[in-house]
C-alpha positions as CSV (number, residue, x, y, z in Angstrom):
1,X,0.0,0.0,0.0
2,X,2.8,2.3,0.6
3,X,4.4,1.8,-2.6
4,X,1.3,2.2,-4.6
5,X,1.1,5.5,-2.6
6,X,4.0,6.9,-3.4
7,X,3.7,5.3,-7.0
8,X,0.4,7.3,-7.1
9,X,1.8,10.6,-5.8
10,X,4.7,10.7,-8.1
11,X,2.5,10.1,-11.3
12,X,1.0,13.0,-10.3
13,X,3.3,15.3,-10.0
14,X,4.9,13.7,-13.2
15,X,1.7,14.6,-15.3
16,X,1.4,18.1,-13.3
17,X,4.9,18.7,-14.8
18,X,3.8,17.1,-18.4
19,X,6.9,15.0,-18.1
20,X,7.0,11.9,-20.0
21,X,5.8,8.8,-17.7
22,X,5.9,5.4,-18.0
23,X,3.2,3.2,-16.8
24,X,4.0,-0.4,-15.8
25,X,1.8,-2.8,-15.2
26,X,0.8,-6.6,-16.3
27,X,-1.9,-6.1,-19.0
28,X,-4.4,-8.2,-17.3
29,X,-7.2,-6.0,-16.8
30,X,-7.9,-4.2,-20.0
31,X,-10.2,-1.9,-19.0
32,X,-7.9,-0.3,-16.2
33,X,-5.1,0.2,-18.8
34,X,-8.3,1.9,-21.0
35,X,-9.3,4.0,-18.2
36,X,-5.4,5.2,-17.3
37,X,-5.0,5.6,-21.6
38,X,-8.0,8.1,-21.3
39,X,-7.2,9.9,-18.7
40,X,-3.4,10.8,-19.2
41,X,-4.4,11.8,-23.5
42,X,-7.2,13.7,-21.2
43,X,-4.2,15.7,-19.9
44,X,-2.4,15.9,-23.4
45,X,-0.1,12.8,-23.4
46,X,0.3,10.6,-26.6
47,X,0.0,7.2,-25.5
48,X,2.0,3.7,-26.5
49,X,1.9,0.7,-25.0
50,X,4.4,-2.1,-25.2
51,X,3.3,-5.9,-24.0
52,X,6.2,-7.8,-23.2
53,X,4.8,-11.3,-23.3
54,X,5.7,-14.7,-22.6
55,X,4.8,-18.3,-22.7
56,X,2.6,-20.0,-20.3
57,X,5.7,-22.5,-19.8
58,X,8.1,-19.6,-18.8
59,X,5.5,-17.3,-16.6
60,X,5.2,-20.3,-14.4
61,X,9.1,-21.4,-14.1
62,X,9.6,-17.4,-13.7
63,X,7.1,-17.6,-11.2
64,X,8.5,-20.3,-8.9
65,X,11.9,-17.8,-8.6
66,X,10.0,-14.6,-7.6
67,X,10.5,-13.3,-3.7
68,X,6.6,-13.2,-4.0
69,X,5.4,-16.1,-6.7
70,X,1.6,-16.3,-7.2
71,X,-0.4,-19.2,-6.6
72,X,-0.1,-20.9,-9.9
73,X,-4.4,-20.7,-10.3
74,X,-4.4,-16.8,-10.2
75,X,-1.0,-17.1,-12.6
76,X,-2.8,-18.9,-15.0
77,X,-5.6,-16.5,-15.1
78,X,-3.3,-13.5,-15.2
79,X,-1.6,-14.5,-18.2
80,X,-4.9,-15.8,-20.2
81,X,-6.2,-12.7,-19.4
82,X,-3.2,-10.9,-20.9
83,X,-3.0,-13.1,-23.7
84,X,-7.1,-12.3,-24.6
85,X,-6.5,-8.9,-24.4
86,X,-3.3,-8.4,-26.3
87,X,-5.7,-7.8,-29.7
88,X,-7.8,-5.3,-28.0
89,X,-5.2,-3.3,-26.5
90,X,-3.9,-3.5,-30.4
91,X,-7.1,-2.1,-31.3
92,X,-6.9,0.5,-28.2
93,X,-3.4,1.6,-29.3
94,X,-3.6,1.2,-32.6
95,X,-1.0,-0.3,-34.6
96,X,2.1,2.8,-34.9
97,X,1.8,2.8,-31.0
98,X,1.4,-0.6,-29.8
99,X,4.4,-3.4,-30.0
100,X,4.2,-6.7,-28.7
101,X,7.5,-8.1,-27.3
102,X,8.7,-11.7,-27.1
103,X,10.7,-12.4,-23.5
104,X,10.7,-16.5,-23.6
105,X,14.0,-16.9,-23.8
106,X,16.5,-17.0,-20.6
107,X,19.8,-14.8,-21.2
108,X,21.7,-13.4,-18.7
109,X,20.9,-10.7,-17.0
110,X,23.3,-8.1,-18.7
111,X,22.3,-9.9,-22.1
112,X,18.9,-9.3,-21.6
113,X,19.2,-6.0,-20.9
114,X,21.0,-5.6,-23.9
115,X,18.3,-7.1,-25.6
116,X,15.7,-5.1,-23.6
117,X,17.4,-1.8,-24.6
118,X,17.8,-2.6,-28.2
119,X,14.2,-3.7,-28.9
120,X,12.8,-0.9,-26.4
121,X,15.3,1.6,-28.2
122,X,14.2,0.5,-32.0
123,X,10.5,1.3,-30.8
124,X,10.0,4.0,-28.2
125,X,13.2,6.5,-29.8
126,X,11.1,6.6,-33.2
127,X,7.7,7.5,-30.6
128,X,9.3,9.8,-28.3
129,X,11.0,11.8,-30.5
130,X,7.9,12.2,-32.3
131,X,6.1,15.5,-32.1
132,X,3.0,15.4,-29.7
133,X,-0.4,14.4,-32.1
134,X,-3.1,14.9,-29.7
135,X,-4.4,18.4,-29.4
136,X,-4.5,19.5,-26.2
137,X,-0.5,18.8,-25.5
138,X,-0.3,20.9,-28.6
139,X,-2.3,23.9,-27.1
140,X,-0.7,22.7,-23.4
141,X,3.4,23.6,-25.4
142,X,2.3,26.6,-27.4
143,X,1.0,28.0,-23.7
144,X,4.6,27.0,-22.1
145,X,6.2,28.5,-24.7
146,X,4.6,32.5,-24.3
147,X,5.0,32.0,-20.8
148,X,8.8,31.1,-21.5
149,X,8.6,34.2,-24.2
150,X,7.0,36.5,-21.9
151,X,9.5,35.5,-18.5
152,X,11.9,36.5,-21.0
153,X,10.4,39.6,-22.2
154,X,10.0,41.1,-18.7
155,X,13.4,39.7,-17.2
């Protein structure tokens, strides 16, 4: 509870500040991550959403090595429900700004990383540097910047 409070208070002072934020979470309740999609391009954000999937096989021998492991009932159910939604959140997203990522196979740590970075790098450099689509980030930037013109002006 303490983490998710802190988590909680730091997303908003993230979104207060329009900085970019990162949302993670384990897909399996679709319309939470519809609900959290709406209300940050509510605020102006562009949204993308990368699943980082897995077989059923590999959740469960992940599983048995986590400090806290779910019962293998409520694992199973996570990851159907991830694996159901995985088209509607394509649909959600749409396709430029949704990428499904394979993480079945076991490197090493520093190799996955490596991995990690490369495929994350490949698909969220080409979003982030992207200029904002949605509207009301436009209108939010073109406001920062006279306020930034006009600080200036009477400094």
């Amino acid at each position: 509870d303490k983490a998710k409070g802190l988590t909680k208070k730091r997303l908003k002072l993230y979104t207060e500040g329009r900085l970019g934020v990162i949302i993670d979470g384990t897909g399996h309740n679709f319309g939470k991550i519809a609900k959290q999609k709406a209300e940050m391009e509510k605020l102006g954000y562009d949204t993308y959403m990368v699943a980082v999937n897995t077989s059923l096989d590999i959740a469960k021998e992940r599983n048995k090595d986590r400090k806290r492991a779910l019962p293998e009932d409520i694992l199973i159910k996570s990851w159907s429900d991830v694996q159901n939604n995985l088209g509607a959140f394509q649909t959600l997203f749409g396709a430029t700004s949704f990428k499904i990522i394979d993480n079945s196979k076991f490197l090493e740590p520093k190799a996955a990383q490596a991995k990690f970075a490369k495929i994350m790098g490949a698909g969220l450099d080409k979003f982030v540097t992207k200029p904002v689509k949605n509207p009301i980030g436009k209108t939010w930037i073109k406001n920062q910047k006279k306020l930034v013109k006009n600080k200036k002006r009477f400094n």
